[in-house]
C-alpha positions as CSV (number, residue, x, y, z in Angstrom):
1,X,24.4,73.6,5.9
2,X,27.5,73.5,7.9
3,X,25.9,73.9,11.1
4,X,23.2,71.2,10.2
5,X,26.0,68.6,9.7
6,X,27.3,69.7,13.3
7,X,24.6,69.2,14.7
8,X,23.9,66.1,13.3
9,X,27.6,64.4,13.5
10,X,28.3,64.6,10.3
11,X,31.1,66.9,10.2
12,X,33.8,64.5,10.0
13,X,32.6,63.3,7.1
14,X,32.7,66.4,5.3
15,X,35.3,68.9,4.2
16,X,34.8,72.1,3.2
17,X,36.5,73.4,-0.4
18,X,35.8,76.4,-1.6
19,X,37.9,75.9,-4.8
20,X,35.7,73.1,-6.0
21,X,33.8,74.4,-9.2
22,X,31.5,71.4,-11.1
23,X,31.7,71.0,-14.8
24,X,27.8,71.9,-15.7
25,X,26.8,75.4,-15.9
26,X,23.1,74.9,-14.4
27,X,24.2,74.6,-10.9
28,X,22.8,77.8,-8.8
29,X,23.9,76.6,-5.5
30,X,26.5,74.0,-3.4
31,X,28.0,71.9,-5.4
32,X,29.3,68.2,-3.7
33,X,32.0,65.8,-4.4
34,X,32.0,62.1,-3.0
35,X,35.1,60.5,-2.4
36,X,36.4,57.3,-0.8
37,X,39.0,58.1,1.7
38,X,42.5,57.8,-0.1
39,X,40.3,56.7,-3.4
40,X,39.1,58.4,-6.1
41,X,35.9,60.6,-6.4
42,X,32.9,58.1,-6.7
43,X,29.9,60.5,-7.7
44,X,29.0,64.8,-6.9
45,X,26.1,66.8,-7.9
46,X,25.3,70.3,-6.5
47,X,22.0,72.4,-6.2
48,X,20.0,73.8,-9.5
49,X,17.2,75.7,-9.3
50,X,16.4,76.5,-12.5
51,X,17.1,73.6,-14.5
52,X,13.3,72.4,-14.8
53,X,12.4,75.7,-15.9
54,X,14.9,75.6,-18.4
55,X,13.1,72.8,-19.9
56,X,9.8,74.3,-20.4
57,X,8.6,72.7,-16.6
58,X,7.8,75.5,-13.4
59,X,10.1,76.6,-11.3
60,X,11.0,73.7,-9.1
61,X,14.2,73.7,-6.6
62,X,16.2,70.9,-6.8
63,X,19.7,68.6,-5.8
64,X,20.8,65.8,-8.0
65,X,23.6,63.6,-7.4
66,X,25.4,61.0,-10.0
67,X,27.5,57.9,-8.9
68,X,29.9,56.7,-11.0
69,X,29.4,52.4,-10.8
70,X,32.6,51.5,-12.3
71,X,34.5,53.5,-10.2
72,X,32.7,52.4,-6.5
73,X,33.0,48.9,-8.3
74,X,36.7,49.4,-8.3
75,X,36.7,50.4,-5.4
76,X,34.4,47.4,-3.2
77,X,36.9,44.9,-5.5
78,X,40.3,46.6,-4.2
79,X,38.7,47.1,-0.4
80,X,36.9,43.8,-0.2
81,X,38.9,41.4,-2.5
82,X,36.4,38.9,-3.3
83,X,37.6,35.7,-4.3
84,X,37.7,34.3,-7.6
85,X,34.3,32.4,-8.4
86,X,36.7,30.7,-11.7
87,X,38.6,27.8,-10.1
88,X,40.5,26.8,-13.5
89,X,41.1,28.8,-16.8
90,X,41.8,26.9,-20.0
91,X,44.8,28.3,-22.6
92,X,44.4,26.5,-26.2
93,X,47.6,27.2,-27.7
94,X,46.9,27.8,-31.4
95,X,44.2,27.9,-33.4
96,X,43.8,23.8,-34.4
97,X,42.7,23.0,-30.7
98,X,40.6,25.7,-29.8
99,X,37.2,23.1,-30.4
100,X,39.3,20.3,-28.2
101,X,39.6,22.9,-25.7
102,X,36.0,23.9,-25.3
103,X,34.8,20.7,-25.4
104,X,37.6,20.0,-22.4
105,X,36.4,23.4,-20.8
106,X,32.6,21.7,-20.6
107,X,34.2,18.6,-19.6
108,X,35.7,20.4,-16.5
109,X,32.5,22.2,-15.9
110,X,30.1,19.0,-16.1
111,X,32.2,18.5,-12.9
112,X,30.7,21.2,-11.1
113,X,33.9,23.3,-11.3
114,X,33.5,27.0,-12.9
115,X,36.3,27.3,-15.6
116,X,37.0,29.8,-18.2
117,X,38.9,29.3,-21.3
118,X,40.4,32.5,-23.6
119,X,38.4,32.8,-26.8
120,X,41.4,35.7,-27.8
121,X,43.8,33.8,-29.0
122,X,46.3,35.3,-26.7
123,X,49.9,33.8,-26.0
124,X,50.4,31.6,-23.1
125,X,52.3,34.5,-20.7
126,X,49.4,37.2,-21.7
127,X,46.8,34.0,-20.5
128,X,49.3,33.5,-17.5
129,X,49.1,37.0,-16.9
130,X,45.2,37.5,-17.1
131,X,44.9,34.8,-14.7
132,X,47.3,35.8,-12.3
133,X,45.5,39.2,-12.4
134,X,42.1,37.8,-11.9
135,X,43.3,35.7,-8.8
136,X,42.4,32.2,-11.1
137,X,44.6,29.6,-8.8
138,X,44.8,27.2,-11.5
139,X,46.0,27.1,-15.2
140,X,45.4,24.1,-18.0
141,X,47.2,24.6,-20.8
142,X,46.4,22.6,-23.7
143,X,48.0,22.9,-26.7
144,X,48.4,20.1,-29.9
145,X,50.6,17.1,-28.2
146,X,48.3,18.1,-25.2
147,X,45.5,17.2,-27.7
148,X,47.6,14.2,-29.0
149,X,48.2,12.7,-25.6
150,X,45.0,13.6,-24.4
151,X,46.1,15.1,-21.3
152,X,46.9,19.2,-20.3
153,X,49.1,20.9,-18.0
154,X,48.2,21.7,-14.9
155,X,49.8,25.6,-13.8
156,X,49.0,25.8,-9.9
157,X,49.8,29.8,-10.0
158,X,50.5,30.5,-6.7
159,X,53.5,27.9,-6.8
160,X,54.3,27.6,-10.2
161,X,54.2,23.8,-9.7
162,X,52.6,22.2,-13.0
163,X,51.2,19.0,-13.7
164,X,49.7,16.4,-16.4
165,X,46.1,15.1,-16.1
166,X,45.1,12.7,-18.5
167,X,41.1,13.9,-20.0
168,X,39.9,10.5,-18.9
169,X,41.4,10.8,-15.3
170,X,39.3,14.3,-15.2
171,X,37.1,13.2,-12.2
172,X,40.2,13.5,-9.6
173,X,40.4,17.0,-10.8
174,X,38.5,18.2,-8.0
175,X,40.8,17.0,-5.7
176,X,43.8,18.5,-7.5
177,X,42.2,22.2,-7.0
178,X,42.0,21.9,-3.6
């Protein structure tokens, strides 16, 4: 196998460690490891001949291989930092504005501009917090004199710099996420 990766160009791709043991006792042959350089291990798999046997099938000399999604998904979102589709992300603050907020949420939306809003019930700093994690540039925070005024607080996160926009001014908001 070595020498067929040599010849083939592959050998920089591969190391060679003989202290690598899989997990599942039906392997009968190499056994493989996939990792991302400095990452974690994304999938393995190894040789088993007699696993189909096992099963009541013939004889039948195989590889598999299994990838673990989440983890190559972590992976393509660290190395390739997509940006964040959701431009806004609503915070109702307490329970008696939670409808206002969803309605203001499809409001924002109607625009043409993707929003979220948190269904938790979370604090304001945890919201601040997920947003921030999530890359979200922009924060409304709408709470009950938000509701009263009928207005929110615009959190630009980047800056910190925040804002009031009245509901009916909500066309310019466009503008303001730029």
């Amino acid at each position: 196998m070595l020498d067929l990766l040599k010849q083939e160009g592959l050998e920089k791709f591969v190391v060679v460690d003989f202290s690598l043991a899989r997990g599942l006792e039906y392997y009968t042959g190499n056994v493989f490891e996939i990792a991302v350089e400095n990452g974690p291990s994304v999938g393995g798999g190894g040789r088993y001949d007699n696993l189909v046997s096992a099963f009541g099938g013939q004889p039948t000399p195989a590889v598999g291989i299994s990838l673990g999604i989440d983890r190559i998904l972590d992976v393509l979102n660290e190395k390739l930092k997509p940006e964040p589709s959701t431009k806004i992300f609503v915070v109702p603050i307490g329970k008696e504005v939670q409808k206002k907020a969803l309605s203001l949420v499809q409001k924002i939306r109607a625009l043409g501009i993707n929003a979220g809003i948190d269904l938790n019930s979370r604090g304001v700093s945890k919201n601040l917090n997920y947003a921030n994690n999530l890359r979200i540039p922009f924060v409304a925070i709408f709470g009950e004199n938000e509701a009263k005024k009928k207005e929110f607080t615009l959190k630009e996160m980047e800056t910190g710099k925040e804002q009031k926009v009245k509901i009916s001014d909500l066309k310019g908001l466009k503008d303001k996420l730029k």
